[in-house]
Each structure stands twice: as structure tokens, then as C-alpha cells.
DOPANU-626850 format. One record per residue (C-alpha): residue number from 1; residue in one letter; chain; x negated, y, z. Coordinates in steps of 0.05 Angstrom, whole numbers, plus 32768, in hexadecimal, padded with zeros to 4 digits. Each point is the difference from the previous one (the first is absolute). Example, Ala and Ser with C-alpha at 12.3 -4.5 7.8 and 13.67 -1.06 7.14 Angstrom:
2
PT    i  aa  ch     X     Y     Z
PT    1   a   A  7F0A  7FA6  809C
PT    2   s   A  7FE5  8045  7FF3
This chain:
297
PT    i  aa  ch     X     Y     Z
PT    1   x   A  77D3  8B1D  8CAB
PT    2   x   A  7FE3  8010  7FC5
PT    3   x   A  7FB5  800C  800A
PT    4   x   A  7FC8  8023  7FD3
PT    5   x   A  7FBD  7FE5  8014
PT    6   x   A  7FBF  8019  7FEB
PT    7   x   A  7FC1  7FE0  800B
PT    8   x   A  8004  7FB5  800D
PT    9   x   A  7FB8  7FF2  800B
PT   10   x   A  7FEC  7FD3  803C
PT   11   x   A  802A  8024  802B
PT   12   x   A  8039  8017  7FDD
PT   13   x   A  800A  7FBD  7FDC
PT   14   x   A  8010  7FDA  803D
PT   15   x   A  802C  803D  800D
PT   16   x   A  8027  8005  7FC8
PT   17   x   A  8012  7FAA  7FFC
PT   18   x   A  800A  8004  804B
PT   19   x   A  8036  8036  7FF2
PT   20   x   A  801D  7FD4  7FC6
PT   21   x   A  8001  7FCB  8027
PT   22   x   A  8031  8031  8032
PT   23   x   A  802A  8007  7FC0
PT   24   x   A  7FEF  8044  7FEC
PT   25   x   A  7FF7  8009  7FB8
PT   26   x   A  7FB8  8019  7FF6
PT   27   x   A  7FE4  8024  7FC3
PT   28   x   A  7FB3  7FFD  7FFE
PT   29   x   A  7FD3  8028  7FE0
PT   30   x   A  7FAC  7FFC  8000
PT   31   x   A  7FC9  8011  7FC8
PT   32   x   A  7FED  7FBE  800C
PT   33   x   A  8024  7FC9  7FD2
PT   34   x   A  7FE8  7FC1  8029
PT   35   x   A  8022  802B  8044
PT   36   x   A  8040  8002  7FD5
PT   37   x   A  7FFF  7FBD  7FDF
PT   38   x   A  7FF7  7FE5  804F
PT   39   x   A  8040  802C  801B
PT   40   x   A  8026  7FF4  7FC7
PT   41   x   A  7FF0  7FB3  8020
PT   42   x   A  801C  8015  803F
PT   43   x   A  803A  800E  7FE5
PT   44   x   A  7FF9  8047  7FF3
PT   45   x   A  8010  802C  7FBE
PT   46   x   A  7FC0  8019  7FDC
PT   47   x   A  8000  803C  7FDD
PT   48   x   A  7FCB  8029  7FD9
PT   49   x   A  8013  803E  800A
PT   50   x   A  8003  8027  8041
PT   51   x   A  803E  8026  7FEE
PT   52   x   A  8022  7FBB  7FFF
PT   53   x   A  7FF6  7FE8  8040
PT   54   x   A  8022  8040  8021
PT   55   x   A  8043  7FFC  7FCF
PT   56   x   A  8034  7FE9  8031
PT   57   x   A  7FCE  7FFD  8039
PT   58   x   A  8023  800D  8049
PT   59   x   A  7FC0  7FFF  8023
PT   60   x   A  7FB7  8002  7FDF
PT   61   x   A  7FC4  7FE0  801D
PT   62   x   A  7FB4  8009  7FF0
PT   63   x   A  7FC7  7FDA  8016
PT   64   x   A  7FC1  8024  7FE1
PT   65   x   A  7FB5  7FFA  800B
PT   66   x   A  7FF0  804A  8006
PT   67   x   A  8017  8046  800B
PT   68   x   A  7FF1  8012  7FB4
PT   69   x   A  8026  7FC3  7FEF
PT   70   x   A  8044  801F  8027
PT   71   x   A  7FF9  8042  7FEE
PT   72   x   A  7FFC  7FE3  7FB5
PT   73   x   A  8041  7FDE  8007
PT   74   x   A  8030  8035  801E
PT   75   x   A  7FD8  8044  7FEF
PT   76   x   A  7FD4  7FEE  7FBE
PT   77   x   A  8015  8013  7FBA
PT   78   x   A  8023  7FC7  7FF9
PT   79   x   A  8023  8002  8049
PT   80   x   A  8037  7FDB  8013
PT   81   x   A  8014  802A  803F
PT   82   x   A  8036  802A  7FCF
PT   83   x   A  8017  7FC1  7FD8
PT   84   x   A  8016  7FDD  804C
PT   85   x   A  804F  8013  8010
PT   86   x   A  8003  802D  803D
PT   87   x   A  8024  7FD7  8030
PT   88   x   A  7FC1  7FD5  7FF3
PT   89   x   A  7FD8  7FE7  8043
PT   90   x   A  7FB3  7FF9  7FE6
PT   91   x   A  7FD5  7FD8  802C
PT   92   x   A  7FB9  8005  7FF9
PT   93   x   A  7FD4  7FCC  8019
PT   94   x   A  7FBC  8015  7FEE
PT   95   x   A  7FC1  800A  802E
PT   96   x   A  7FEC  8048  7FF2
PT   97   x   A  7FE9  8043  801C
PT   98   x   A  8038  8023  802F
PT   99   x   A  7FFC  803D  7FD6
PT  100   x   A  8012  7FEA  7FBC
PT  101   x   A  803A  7FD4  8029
PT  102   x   A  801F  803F  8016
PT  103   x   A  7FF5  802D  7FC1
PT  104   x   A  8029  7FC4  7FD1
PT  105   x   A  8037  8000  8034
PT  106   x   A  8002  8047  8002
PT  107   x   A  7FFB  8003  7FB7
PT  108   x   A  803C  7FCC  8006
PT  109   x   A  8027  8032  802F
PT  110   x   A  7FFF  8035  7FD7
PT  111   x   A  801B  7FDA  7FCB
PT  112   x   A  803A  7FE9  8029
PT  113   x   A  7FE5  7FAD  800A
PT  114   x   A  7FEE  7FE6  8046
PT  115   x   A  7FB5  7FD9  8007
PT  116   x   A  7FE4  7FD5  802C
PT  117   x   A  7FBE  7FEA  800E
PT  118   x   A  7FF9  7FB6  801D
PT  119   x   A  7FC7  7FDE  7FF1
PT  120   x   A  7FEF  7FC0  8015
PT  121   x   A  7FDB  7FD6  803D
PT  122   x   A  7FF8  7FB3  7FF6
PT  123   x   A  7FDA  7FED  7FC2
PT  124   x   A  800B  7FD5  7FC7
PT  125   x   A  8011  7FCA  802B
PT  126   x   A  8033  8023  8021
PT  127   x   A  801D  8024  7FC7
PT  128   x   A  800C  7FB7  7FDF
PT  129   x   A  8017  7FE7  8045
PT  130   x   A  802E  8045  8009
PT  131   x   A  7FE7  8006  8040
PT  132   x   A  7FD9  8043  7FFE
PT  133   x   A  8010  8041  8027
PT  134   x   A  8018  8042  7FDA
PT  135   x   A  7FE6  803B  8020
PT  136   x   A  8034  8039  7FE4
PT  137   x   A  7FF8  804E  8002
PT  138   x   A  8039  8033  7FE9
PT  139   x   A  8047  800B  8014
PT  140   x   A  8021  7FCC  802E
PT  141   x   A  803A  7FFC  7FE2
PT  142   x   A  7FDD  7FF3  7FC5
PT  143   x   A  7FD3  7FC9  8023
PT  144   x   A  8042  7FDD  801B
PT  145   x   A  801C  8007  7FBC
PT  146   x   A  7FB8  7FD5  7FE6
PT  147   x   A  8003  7FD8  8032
PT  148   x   A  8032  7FBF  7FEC
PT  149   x   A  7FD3  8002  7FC0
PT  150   x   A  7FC2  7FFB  8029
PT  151   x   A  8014  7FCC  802E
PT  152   x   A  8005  7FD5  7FBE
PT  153   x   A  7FB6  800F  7FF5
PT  154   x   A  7FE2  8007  804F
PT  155   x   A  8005  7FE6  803E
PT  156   x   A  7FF6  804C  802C
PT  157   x   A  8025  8044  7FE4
PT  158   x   A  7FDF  8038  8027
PT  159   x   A  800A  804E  7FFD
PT  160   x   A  7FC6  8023  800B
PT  161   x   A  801A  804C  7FFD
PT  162   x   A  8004  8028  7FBD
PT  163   x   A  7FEA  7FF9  7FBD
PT  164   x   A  7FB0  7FE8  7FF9
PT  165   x   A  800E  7FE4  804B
PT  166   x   A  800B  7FBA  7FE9
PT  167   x   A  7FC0  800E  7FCD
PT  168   x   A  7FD9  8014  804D
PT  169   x   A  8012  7FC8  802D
PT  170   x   A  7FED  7FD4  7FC7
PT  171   x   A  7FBC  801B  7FFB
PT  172   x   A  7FF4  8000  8048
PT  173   x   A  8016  7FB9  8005
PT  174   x   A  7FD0  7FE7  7FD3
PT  175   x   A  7FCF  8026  801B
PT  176   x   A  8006  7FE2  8040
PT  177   x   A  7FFC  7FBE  7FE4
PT  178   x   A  7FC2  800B  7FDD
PT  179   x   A  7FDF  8011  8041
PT  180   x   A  801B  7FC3  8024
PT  181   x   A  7FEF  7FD1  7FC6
PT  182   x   A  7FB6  8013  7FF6
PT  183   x   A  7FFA  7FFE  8050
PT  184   x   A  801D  7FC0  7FFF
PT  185   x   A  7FD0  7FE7  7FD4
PT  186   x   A  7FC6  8016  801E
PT  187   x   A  8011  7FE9  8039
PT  188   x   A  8012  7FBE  7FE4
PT  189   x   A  7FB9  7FFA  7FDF
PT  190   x   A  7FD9  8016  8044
PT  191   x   A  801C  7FCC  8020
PT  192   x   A  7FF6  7FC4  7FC4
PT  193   x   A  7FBB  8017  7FFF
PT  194   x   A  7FF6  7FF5  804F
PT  195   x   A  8020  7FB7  7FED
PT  196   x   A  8049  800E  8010
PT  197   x   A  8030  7FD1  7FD5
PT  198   x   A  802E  803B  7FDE
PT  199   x   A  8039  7FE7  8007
PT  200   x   A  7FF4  7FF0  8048
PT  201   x   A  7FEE  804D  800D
PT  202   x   A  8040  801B  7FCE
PT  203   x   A  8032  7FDC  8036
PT  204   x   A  7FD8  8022  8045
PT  205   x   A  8000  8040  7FDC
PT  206   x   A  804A  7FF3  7FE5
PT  207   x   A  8013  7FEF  804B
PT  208   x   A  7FDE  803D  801D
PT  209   x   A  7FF7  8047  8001
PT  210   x   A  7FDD  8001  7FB0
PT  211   x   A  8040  7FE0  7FE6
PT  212   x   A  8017  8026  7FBE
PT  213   x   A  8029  7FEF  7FC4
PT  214   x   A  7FBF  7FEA  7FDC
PT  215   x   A  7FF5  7FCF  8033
PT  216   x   A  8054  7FEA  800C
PT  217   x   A  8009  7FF1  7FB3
PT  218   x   A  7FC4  8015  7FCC
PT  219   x   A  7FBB  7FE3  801F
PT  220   x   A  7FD1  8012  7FDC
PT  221   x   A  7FCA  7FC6  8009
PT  222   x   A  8011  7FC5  7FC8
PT  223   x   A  801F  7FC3  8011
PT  224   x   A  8015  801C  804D
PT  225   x   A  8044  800F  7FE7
PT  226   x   A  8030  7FDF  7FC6
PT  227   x   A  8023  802A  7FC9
PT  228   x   A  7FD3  803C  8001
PT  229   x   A  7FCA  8020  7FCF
PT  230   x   A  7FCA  7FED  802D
PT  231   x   A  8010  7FB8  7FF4
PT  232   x   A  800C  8002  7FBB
PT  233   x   A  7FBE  802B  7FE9
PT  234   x   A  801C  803E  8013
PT  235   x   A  802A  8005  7FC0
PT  236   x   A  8049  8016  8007
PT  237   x   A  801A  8035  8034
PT  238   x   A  7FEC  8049  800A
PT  239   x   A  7FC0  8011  7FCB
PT  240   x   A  7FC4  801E  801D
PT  241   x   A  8006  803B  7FD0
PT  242   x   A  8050  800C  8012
PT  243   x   A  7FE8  8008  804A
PT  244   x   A  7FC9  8029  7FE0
PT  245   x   A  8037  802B  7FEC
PT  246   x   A  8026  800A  803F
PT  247   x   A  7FCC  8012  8024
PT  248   x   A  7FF3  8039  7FD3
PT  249   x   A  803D  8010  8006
PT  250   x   A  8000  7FFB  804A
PT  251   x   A  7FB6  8032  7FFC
PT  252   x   A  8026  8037  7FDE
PT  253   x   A  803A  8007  8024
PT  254   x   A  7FD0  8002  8035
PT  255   x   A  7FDD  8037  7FE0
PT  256   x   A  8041  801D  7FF6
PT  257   x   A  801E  8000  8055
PT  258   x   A  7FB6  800E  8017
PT  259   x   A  8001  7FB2  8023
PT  260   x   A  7FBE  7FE4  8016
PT  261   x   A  8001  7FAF  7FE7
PT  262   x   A  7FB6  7FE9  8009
PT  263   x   A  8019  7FBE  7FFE
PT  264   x   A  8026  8005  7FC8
PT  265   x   A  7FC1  802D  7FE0
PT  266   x   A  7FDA  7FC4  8005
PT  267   x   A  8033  7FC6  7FEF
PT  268   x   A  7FFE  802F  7FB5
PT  269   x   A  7FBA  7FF2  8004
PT  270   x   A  7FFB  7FC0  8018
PT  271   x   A  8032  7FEB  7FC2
PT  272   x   A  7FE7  8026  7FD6
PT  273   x   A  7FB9  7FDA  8004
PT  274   x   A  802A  7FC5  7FFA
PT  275   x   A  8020  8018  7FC2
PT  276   x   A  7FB9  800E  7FE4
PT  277   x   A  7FE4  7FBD  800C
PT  278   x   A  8032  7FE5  7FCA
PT  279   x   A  8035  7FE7  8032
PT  280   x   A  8035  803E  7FED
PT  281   x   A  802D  7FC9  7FEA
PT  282   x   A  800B  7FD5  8033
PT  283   x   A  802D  7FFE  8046
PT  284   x   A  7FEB  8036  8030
PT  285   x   A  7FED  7FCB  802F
PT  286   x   A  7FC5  7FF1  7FDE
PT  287   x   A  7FE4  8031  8022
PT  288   x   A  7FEF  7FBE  802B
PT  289   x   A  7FCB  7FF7  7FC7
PT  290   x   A  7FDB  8045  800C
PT  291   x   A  7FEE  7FEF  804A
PT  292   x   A  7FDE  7FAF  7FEC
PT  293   x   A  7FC1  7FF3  8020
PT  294   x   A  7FCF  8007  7FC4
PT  295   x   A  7FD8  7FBB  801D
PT  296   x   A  8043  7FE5  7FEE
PT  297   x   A  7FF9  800E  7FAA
């Protein structure tokens, strides 16, 4: 198929060559040259113009970094949404709020185009490996329509319910798995500082009832487990400051529904102390760093 892709950043690169190496053809756009010049790598056609990458286009994708950033691209002054052919899916990708989700697909409605949002679970790593899980919201014939194309990107194609339900489940996904990363670091650290060996205690907590996904395949402690951040100085993988942004996410739309999420409240917090301390840019898991015994620096 013949693909317009916009945004090919950490995520969307690995998207976009994954879905060349499929045998689509994929036009790329990003304000970035260096994010072009590395697509156009992948085998992917690099334009400079965003009304370029929707000329032919059977399906457009976007992977963008903010609700501002979306709205930009289909509804700013230079908006693509009336440029892209009708019988046009558009997948978008991006993390944002519910609300601006559902007022670009409506927009898109109106206007006679069919949206989806889908963004992403799985990290970098997963993107690269096309492993990660899509987590769609908006019609479902339009989601079975996306979903040969996602399969090419992602491992898991769920429907969540209507447009902004994809952007939802995301947000309470991640949510969740900021609570169950910090408290698997504290707990880690409680029980190094009684003179547990951490990798010892990450397998009895693995094999019992505190076994979580942080534990199964992303410990946090360095050197316990191969092929994550924590072992490789925290860099790569999900950024501090991107699960910074989910969770703000996940606080309004508390706001919005009237939901009590203490622990969520405080996993903002908790992160966003993190952030502060200079560590917004590395894996979330370094989290692990914000519970060290200070007789230990």
C-alpha cells in the first residue's frame, strides 16, 4: 500500500522501515532532517513538504509528540486533513489527551475521512523489534481495516471502544505501570539494604504473588537483567519525561470522569521529582536511582 507517514522520530522510525520492510511504499515526512535522512535509509521516500507525503496516500499514519503537534498537522493553517483523498484511512498514533482525539476525528467526520487513534505500548525497543501493542479507538470496521498495516508494526491490535478510547486504555496502562515500577523498586532497594543479593530477591518476587511486568522483563536494578536500560545506564527505552507525560495525561482525564488515582497522584509526583533531579532523560526505570541508600553515594 502506499503509505504517508509523519513523524519518524524514535518511534515512528522503526515504524515506518518495519512497514518497508512489509513492502509498503512509505512516504516520510518530519521537521527534522537527520529523522528523514535516517528513513530515507530505511528505505523510505523523504519528502519536505507535508502535502507530499499524502499525494497518492491509501492510508496516512502519524506518530507525534504532542496534542499541539496533531492538531497542527490535520487542523492548523497549513492542515493536511483536506489535502488527504476521502477514501483515505488516517491512523494516528500519538499519546495525547482523549478530548483533542475525539474533536480531530470528529473534525475528520464532518469532512467525510475516517480517523483512528492507536497509539503505541512497547518502547523503542519494541517499535524497532515490531513487537509493540496498538491500542485502537474509533469505528471497528475502521480498526479491522488498520489492522494488516498494524500487524506490520505490532505484535497486539486491540479495540478499546470509540474514538479517544484507544488514547484512554493507553493512559491507564502506563499508569499502572508507573505504579508497579516505582513499587518494584522500592521494594528492590529495602531489601539490598537489609543485604539481600537483587537479583536473588527479583526471582522470589518474580515467582510469587509481587510478580509484574517490571520484574518478568524490565528489572530495574543494573546488571540483574541483560538487554535493558538498567544495565546499560538507563539510556534507551521509555524517557522519564515521556512517562512524565502520560501520567498527566492519565491526571486529567481523571479530572475529567471524577476517578480517584492516589497512586497514580503520586507516581506524577514521584516522577516528577525524578525529572527535577536532572534524570528527565533517561529510562523510566531509573526510578531505581531515586530510592539508593544515600550511605551508598
Amino acid at each position: 500500500m502506499k503509505i504517508g507517514f509523519f513523524g519518524v522520530g524514535n518511534m515512528g522510525g522503526p515504524m515506518a522501515a518495519n512497514l518497508v520492510k512489509a513492502g509498503h511504499e512509505v512516504t516520510a515526512f518530519d521537521l527534522v532532517p537527520a529523522l528523514l535522512e535516517a528513513a530515507s535509509a530505511a528505505g523510505a521516500r523523504a519528502v519536505d513538504q507535508p502535502a507530499l507525503a499524502v499525494q497518492g496516500a491509501e492510508v496516512v499514519i502519524s506518530m507525534l509528540p504532542s496534542a499541539k503537534a496533531v492538531t497542527g498537522l490535520y487542523l492548523g493553517e497549513q492542515g493536511i486533513l483536506d489535502l488527504i483523498d476521502p477514501d483515505t484511512l488516517i491512523i494516528d498514533c500519538s499519546t495525547i489527551d482523549a478530548a483533542t482525539s475525539r474533536r480531530v476525528a470528529g473534525i475528520a467526520a464532518d469532512n467525510g475521512r475516517v480517523m483512528i487513534d492507536a497509539p503505541v505500548s512497547g518502547g523503542v525497543g519494541g517499535a524497532k523489534a515490531g513487537t509493540p501493542t496498538f491500542i485502537c479507538g474509533g469505528p471497528a470496521d475502521a480498526v479491522e481495516q488498520a489492522r494488516p498495516l498494524l500487524e506490520c508494526m505490532g505484535k497486539n491490535i486491540f479495540r478499546a471502544g470509540d474514538s479517544g478510547a484507544g488514547q484512554v486504555a493507553k493512559i491507564c496502562n502506563n499508569m499502572l505501570l508507573a505504579v508497579h515500577m516505582i513499587g518494584t523498586a522500592e521494594a528492590l532497594q529495602m531489601g539490598v539494604d537489609h543485604g539481600l543479593d537483587p537479583a536473588a530477591l527479583s526471582e522470589i518476587m518474580r515467582a510469587s504473588s509481587g510478580g509484574n511486568w517490571s520484574l518478568e522483563v524490565y528489572n530495574p536494578w543494573p546488571g540483574v537483567m541483560p538487554n535493558v536500560p538498567a544495565s546499560n545506564g538507563y539510556q534507551g527505552g521509555f524517557g522519564v519525561n515521556l512517562m512524565n507525560k502520560d501520567l498527566g495525561l492519565a491526571l486529567e482525564a481523571a479530572l475529567t470522569s471524577g476517578s480517584s488515582t492516589p497512586m497514580g497522584a503520586l507516581a506524577r509526583s514521584l516522577y516528577a521529582a525524578h525529572a527535577n533531579q536532572g534524570h528527565g532523560g533517561l529510562d523510566f526505570s531509573s526510578i531505581q536511582t531515586y530510592f539508593r541508600s544515600r550511605d551508598a553515594d
